[in-house]
N, C-alpha and C positions, 0 to 999 in steps of 0.2 A: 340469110345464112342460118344453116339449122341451131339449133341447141349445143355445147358442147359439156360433154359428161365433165361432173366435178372428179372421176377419182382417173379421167383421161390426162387431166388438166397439170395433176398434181401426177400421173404418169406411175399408178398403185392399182392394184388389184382391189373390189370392192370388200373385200376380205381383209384391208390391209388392217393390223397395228397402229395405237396411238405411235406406239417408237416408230414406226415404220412412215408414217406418216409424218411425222416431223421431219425422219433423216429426207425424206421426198421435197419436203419445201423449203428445206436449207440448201440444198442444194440446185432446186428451177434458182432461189431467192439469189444466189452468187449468179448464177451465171445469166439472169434477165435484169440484174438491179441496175437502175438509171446510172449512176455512179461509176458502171463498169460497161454500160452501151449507152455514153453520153448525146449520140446521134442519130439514135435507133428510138423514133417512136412507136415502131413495131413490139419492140422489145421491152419498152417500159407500157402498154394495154397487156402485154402478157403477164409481166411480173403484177401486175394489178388483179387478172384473175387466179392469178397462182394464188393469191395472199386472200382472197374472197373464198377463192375454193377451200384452203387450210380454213379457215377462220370457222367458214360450215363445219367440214368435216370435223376437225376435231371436238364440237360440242358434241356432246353425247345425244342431246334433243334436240339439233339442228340435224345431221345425222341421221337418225332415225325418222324425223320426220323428211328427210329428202330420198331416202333409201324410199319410203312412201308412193312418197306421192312426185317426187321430183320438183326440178325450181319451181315450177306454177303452183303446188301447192304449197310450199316451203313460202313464196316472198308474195305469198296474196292472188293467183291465179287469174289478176287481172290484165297481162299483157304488157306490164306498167314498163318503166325504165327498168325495174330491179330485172326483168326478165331476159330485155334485152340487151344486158350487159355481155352476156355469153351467149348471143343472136349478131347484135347488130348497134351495140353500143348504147352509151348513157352510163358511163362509169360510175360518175359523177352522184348519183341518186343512188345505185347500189352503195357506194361508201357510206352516204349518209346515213342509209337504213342500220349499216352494223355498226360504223364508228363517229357515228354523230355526224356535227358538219364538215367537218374536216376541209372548210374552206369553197364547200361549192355553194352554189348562189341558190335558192329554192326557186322552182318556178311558180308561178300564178297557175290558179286554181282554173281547171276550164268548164265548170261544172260544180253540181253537189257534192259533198262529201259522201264516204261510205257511210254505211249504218254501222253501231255500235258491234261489237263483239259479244256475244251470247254464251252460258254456258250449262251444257246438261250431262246426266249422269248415265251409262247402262249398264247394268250387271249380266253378265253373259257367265255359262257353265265353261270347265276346263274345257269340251269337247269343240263349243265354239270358237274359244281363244287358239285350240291348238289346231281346228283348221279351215277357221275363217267362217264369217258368217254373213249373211245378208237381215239387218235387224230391222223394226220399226218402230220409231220412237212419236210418239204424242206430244207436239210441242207445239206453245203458242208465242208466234213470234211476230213483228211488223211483216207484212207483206205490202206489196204494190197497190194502191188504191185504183181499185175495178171503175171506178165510177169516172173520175176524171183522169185515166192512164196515166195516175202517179206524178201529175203536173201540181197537184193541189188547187186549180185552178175550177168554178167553176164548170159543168158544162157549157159549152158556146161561148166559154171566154178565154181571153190566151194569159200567160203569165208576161209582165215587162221588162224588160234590162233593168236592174238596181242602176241608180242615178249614181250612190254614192261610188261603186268598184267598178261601174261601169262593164259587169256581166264577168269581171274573173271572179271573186266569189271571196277577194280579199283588198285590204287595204294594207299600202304603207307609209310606215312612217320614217324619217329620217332626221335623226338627232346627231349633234356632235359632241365628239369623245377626244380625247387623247391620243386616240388614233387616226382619228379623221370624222370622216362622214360615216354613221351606221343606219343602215337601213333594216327596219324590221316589218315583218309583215305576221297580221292576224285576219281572222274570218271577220267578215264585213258584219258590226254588229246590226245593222237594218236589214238583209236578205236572209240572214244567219250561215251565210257562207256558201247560198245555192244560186247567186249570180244574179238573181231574179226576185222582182215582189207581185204581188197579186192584191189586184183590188175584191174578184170578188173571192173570195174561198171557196172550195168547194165540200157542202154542208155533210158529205160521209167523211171525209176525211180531215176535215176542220183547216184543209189551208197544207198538212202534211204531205198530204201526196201517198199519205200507208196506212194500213188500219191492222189489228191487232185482232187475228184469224187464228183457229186453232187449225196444226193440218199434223197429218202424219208422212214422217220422214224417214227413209228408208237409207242404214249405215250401211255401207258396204267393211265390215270389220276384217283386215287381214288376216292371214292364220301366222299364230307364232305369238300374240299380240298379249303381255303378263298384266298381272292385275296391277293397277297403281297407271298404267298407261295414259297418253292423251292423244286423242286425234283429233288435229287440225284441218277443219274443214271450211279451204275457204271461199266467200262469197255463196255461200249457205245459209247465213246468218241473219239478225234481222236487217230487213229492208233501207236502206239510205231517206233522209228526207228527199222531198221532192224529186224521184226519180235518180237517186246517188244509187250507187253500185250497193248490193247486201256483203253486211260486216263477215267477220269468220264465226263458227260454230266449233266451239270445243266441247270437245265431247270423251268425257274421264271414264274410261272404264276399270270396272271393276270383276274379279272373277270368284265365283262362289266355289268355296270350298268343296271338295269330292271327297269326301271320306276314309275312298277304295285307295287313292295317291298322293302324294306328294311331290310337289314341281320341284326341280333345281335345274334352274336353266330351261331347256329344253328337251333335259330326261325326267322319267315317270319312276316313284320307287313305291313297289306296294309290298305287299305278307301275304305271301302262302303259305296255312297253316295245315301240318303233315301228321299221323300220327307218330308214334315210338316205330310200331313195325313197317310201317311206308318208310320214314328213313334208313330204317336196317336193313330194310329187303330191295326200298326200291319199288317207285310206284310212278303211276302217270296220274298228273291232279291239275283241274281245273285254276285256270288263273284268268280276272279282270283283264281287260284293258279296255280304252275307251273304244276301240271297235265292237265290243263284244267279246263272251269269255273263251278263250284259247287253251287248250293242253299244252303244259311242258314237264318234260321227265324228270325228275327226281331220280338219282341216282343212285344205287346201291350205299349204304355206309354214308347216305349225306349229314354230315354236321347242322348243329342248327348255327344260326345265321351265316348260312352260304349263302351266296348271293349269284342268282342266273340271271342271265343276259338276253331278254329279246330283244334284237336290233327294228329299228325303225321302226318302235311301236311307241315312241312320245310324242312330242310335241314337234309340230313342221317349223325347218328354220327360217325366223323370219328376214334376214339374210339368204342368200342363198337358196339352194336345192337342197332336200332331203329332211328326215326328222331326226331328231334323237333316239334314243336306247329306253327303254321301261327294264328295269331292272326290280328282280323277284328275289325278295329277303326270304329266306326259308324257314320258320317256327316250328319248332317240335314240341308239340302237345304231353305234357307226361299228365297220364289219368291219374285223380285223385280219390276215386271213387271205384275202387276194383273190387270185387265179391270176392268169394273162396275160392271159386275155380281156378280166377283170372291168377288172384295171389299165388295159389299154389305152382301154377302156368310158373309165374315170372321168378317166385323164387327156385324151380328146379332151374332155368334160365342162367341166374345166379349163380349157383352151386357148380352146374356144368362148366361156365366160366371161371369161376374159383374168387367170385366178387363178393368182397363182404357187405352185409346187409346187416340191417336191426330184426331182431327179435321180434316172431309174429304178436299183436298189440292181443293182452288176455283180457277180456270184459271180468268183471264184479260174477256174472255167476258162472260165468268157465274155473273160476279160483275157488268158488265155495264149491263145487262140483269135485273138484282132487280133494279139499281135506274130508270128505266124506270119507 
């Protein structure tokens, strides 16, 4: 059964509103809740993904990262139960991932655990973030051991079923309570939780099954994507012991300041600076954007801080289709530094207009120059 979209489920546009979204799942929530379809077990797996799907959606970084990369990247991109909850079931393990145990029973381990979670930094230009980039990062992380294919075993020997778990990769125990019988399970402390022990080790990898390799990793960074960001990248990560799935890789970006703009949201706001008679008369002047510099007109009479409008010259939505607006704050230059000519120029200027002005400035020897 394929995949089904979280904003289908909840029956929203992927556009939609926190409000919008709520009124969406109160209302699947009435009309799928067990309580009101007491013999519809169709009807109470639906009201189950309705309430997974809100629970995503409305976090802002569940959300964003499923807009991403979708469930596989969102709940571990291992295929797991969590995947199959909106494929082909396993309810039961998706609940516990969001809201604890909530009464399902844990399965046994069939295998190694994942490797740890990793974390590294990139700093990318605005031009990358606004539309996307392919990066390469320098990282050293556990990878698969070459030597013995990540068995930790050595060459020519095999690894053997833990005696104590008997190959699931945990043990339990069961103690009583108040309530009854409780059954807890932990990682088998003799295997370390990979099912299996090994007599001989194998001498590059010490018994691990991974070794700690530098390699270069190549991010594929959306466009739209602000600074403060994180992308979860999973099963990227370092390497599992003894051949366990590789952890996630997060990866924080960061966006280096531009000088020429300023982000908000997904518009660009920069200055173009005009002189006095460009604004009075009206002129055509050079403006940044991150494609390169573009002409926009200045209009006869423009004021200073008018504000002109190139469309779709920001930042690409990372939602959605299309980019944002870069909007052009207009500066008028008044010179502080004018000779005789220019002075004389500006105050017949004046005069013409019937503007008042201060008195031209007299130097020390233009004044001893008249009491002659």
């Amino acid at each position: 059964m394929a995949e089904r979209d979280l904003y289908e489920v909840l029956g929203v546009s992927r556009e939609a509103s926190d409000d919008e979204l709520k009124r969406a799942y109160r209302r699947k929530a009435r009309e799928l809740h067990p309580d009101t379809n007491p013999d519809d077990p169709e009807a109470e797996a639906e009201f189950k993904q309705v309430t997974v799907a809100y629970e995503i959606l409305c976090d802002p970084e569940r959300r964003r990262q499923y807009d991403l990369f979708g469930l596989q990247g969102l709940m571990g991109g291992q295929g797991g139960p969590e995947w199959q909850t909106f494929g082909e079931g396993g309810l039961g393990d998706l609940f516990e991932a969001f809201f604890g145990a909530m009464g399902a029973t844990r399965r046994g381990a069939s295998g190694p655990g994942p490797g740890p979670d990793a974390e590294v930094s990139l700093r990318l230009t605005l031009a990358e973030a606004a539309f996307g980039a392919a990066r390469s990062l320098e990282v050293r992380l556990p990878v698969a051991c070459e030597a013995c294919g990540a068995t930790g075993a050595s060459p020519g020997t095999v690894a053997q079923t833990c005696a104590d778990c008997q190959g699931t990769g945990e043990v339990r125990r069961v103690r009583q309570s108040i309530l009854g019988q409780m059954v807890t399970a932990s990682p088998c402390p003799r295997c370390q939780g990979s099912g299996s022990t090994i007599a001989s080790p194998c001498p590059t990898c010490r018994g691990e099954g991974r070794t700690s390799t530098p390699s270069t990793l190549i991010v594929d960074v959306p466009a739209g994507v602000e600074d403060g960001s994180t992308m979860r990248l999973s099963g990227r990560g370092p390497a599992g012991f003894r051949g366990g799935p590789n952890g996630t890789l997060f990866v924080h970006l960061g966006v280096v300041h531009d000088e020429r703009f300023e982000r908000h949201g997904d518009d660009l706001h920069t200055v173009a600076t005009v002189s006095f008679a460009q604004a009075a008369l009206g002129a055509t002047v050079p403006v940044a954007t991150l494609e390169g510099d573009e002409t926009i007109d200045v209009e006869r009479g423009t004021q200073p801080g008018t504000v002109l409008r190139l469309r779709q010259r920001g930042v690409t939505h990372l939602r959605g289709r299309g980019r944002g607006d870069l909007l052009v704050h207009v500066a008028v230059d008044v010179p502080t530094d004018l000779d005789e000519t220019a002075e004389a120029l500006v105050r017949q200027l004046a005069a013409h207009r019937g503007d008042e002005v201060a008195e031209p400035h007299v130097g020390l020897l233009s004044r001893l120059r008249s009491r002659r």
